[in-house]
C-alpha positions in Angstrom: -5.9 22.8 -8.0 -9.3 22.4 -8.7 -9.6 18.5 -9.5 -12.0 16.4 -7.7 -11.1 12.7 -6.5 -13.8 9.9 -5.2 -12.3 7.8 -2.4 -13.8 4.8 -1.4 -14.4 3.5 2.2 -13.7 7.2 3.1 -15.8 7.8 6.2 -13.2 6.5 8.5 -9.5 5.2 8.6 -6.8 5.3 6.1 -9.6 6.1 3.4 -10.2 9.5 6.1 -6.6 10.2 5.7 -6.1 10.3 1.9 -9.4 12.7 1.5 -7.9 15.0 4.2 -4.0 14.5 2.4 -6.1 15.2 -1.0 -8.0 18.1 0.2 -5.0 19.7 1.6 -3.7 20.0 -1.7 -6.3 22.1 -3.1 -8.5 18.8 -4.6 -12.2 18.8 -4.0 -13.1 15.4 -2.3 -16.3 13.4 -2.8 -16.4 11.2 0.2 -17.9 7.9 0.1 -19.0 5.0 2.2 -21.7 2.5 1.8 -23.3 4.6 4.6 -24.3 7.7 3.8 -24.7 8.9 7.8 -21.0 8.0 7.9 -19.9 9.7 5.0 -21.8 13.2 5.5 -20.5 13.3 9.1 -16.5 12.6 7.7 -17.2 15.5 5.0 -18.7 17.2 7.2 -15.4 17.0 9.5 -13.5 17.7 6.7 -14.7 20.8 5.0 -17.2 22.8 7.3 -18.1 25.1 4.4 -19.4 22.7 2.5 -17.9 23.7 -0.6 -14.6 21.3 -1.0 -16.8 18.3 -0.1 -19.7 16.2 -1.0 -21.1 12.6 0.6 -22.8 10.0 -1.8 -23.2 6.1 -0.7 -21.5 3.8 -2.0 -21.9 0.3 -2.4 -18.5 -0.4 -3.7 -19.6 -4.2 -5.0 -22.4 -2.7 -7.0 -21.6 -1.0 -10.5 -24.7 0.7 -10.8 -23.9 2.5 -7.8 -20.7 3.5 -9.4 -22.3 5.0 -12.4 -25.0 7.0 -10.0 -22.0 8.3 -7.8 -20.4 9.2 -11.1 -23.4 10.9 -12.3 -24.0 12.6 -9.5 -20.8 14.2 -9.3 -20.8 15.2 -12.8 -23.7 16.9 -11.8 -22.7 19.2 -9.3 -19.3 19.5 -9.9 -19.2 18.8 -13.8 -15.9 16.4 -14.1 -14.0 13.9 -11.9 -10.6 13.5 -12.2 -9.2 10.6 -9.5 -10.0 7.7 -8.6 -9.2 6.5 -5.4 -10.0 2.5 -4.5 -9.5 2.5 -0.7 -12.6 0.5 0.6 -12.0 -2.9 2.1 -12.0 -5.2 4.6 -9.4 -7.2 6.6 -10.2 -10.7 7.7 -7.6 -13.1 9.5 -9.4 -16.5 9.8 -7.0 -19.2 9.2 -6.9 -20.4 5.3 -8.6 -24.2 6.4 -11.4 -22.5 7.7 -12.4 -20.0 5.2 -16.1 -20.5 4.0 -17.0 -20.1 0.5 -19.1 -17.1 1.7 -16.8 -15.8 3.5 -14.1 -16.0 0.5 -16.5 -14.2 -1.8 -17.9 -11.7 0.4 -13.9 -10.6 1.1 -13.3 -10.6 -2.6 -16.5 -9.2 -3.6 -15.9 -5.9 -1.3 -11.4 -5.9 -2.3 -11.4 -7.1 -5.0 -14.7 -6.4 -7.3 -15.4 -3.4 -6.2 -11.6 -1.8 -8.3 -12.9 -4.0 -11.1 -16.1 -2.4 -11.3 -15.0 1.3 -9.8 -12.4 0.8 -13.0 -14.8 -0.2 -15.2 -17.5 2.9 -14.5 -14.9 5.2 -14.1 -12.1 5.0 -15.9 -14.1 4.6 -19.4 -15.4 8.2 -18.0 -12.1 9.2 -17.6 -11.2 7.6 -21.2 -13.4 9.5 -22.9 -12.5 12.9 -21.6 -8.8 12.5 -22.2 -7.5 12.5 -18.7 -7.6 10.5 -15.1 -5.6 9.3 -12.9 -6.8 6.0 -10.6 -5.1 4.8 -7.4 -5.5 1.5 -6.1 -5.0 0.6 -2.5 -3.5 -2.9 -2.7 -1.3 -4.1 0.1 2.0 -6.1 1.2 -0.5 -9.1 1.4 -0.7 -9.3 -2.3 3.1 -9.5 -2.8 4.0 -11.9 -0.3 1.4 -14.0 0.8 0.0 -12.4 3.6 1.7 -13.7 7.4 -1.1 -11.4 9.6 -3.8 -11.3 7.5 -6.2 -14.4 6.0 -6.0 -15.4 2.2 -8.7 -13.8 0.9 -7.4 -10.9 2.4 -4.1 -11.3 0.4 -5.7 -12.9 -2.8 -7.8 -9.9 -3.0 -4.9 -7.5 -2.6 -2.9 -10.0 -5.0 -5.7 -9.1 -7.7 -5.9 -5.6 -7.3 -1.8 -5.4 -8.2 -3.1 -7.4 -11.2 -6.2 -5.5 -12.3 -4.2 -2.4 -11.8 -1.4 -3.3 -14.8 -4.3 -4.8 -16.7 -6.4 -1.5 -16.8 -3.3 0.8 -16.6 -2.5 -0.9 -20.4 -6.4 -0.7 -21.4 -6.2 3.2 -20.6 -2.8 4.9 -21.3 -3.4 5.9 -24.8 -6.4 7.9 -23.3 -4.1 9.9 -20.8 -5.5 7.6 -17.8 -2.6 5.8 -15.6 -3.4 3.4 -12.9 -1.3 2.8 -10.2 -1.2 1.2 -6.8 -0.3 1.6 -3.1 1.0 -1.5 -1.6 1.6 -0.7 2.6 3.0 -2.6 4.9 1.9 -2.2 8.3 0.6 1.4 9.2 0.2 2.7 12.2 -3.4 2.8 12.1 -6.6 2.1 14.4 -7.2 -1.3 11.5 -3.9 -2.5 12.2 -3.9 -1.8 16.2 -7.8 -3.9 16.0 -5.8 -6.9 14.1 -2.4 -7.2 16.3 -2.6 -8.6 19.7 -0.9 -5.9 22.0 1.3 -9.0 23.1 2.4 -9.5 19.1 2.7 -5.9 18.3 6.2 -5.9 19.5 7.5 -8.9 17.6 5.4 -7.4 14.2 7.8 -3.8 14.7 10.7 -6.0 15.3 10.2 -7.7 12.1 10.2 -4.5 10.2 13.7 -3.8 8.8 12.6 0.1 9.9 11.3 -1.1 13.2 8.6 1.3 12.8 5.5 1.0 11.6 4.3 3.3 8.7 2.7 6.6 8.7 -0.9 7.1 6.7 -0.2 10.1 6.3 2.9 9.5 3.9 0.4 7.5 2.1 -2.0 9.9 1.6 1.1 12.7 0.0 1.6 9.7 -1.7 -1.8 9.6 -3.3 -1.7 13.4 -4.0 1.6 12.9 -5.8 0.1 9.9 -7.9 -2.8 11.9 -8.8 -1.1 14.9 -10.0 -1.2 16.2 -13.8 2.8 15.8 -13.9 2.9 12.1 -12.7 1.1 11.1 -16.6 5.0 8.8 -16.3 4.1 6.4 -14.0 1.4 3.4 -14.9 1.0 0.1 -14.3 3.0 0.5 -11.0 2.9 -0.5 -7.5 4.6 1.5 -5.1 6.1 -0.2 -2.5 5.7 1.1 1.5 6.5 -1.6 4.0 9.5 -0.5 5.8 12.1 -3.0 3.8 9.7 -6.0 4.7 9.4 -6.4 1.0 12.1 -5.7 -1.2 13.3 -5.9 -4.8 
C-alpha cells in the first residue's frame, strides 16, 4: 500500500493511534497537530526512518492552513489519498453555563475544522478521481451527550451531518465520506473526563461492560480507507458497546 492519509490532532491520543493502526498497514502518514514540536516528536516516534512520515502544523479551524498542508504534501509525496478528521476537544461544563465563546471556540475546533478539512480536501480528492475521508464523530452526537457538555455533542451531532452532506456532494467523483461514532474508549481523554469514583457506574452502564479499544478504531479507519470499501458513504459506524442501538 502506498497511500498517504492526513490525520488531524495526531500528536497524541486516539488521533496517535489511528496514524500508528494506518501506518501498520503499509499507508504513509502525515501527522498533524496545531503544534509542530508535537507533531515532529509523534512522527518521529512513529517511523524513525523518516521515510513513512512527515509533520506539518495544523491549525484545523483555519482553511488556508488546510490548503498549505495539502500543498505541502503534494509536494513531497505527490498525492493524498485519506482524510482523517480526528482533532478535537472535549468540554463538560454544564449546558446553563456555557459562554458564547466557549460555544464557538468548541464548535470552531469539532466542528469547522471537517467543514473546512472537507472543503480543501475533498475537492482535491474530487478532482483526481479518488479519496476516501473519515470523520471522527462520537456517541454524543447521537444521543445527546450524558458525560460530555453540549457543544461537545452539538459539534459531534454536526459532523454525522456534514459527513452525509459531503459524502452526496462527492460520490460521483469516487470520494466516500464516512464517520466513526465511539462510545467510551479506554483512552487517557476519557480516564481525564471520569471521576475514578464514576468510572465504575460509566462501565456498568455499557451493555459490554467494557469500555472500548482505540485500537479497534484505528483497524477500523484502515478498513474505511481502503480502495475496496468505494460501498460504504454517507455512513456512521456505530462503536459504543450496545449503548446506542438501532
Amino acid at each position: 500500500m502506498n497511500h498517504i492519509a492526513l490525520v488531524t490532532g495526531a500528536a497524541q491520543g486516539l488521533g496517535y493511534t489511528l496514524c500508528a493502526r494506518l501506518l501498520e498497514a503499509g499507508y504513509k502518514v502525515v501527522v498533524t497537530d496545531r503544534s509542530l514540536e508535537a507533531a515532529t516528536a509523534a512522527a518521529e516516534q512513529l517511523d524513525g526512518t523518516g521515510e513513512s512520515t512527515v509533520a506539518i502544523k495544523l491549525d484545523v479551524t483555519c482553511k488556508a492552513d488546510f490548503a498549505a498542508a495539502l500543498a505541502q504534501v503534494l509536494e513531497q509525496w505527490g498525492a493524498l489519498h485519506v482524510l482523517v478528521n480526528n482533532a478535537a476537544i472535549t468540554m463538560t461544563t454544564p449546558v446553563m453555563q456555557i459562554s458564547p465563546e466557549e460555544f464557538d471556540a468548541v464548535v470552531g475546533l469539532n466542528l469547522r475544522s471537517v467543514f473546512v478539512g472537507c472543503q480543501v480536501i475533498g475537492a482535491y480528492m474530487a478532482g483526481a478521481g479518488y479519496g476516501r475521508i473519515i470523520n471522527m464523530a462520537s456517541l454524543a452526537g447521537q444521543n445527546g451527550g450524558t458525560a460530555t457538555g453540549a457543544h461537545y455533542a452539538a459539534s459531534k451531532g454536526g459532523i454525522i451531518t456534514l459527513t452525509k452532506i459531503f459524502a452526496k456532494e462527492f460520490a460521483v467523483q469516487g470520494v466516500t465520506v464516512n464517520a466513526i461514532a465511539p462510545g467510551p474508549i479506554d483512552s487517557p481523554a476519557v480516564r481525564a473526563a471520569v471521576p475514578v469514583e464514576r468510572m465504575a457506574s460509566l462501565i456498568g452502564n455499557i451493555p459490554v461492560r467494557r469500555l472500548g479499544d482505540a485500537g479497534f478504531l484505528g483497524d477500523l479507519v484502515v478498513q474505511l480507507a481502503r480502495p475496496e470499501a468505494y460501498f460504504t458513504t454517507g455512513a456512521t459506524w456505530d462503536v459504543n458497546g450496545g449503548l446506542f442501538m438501532r
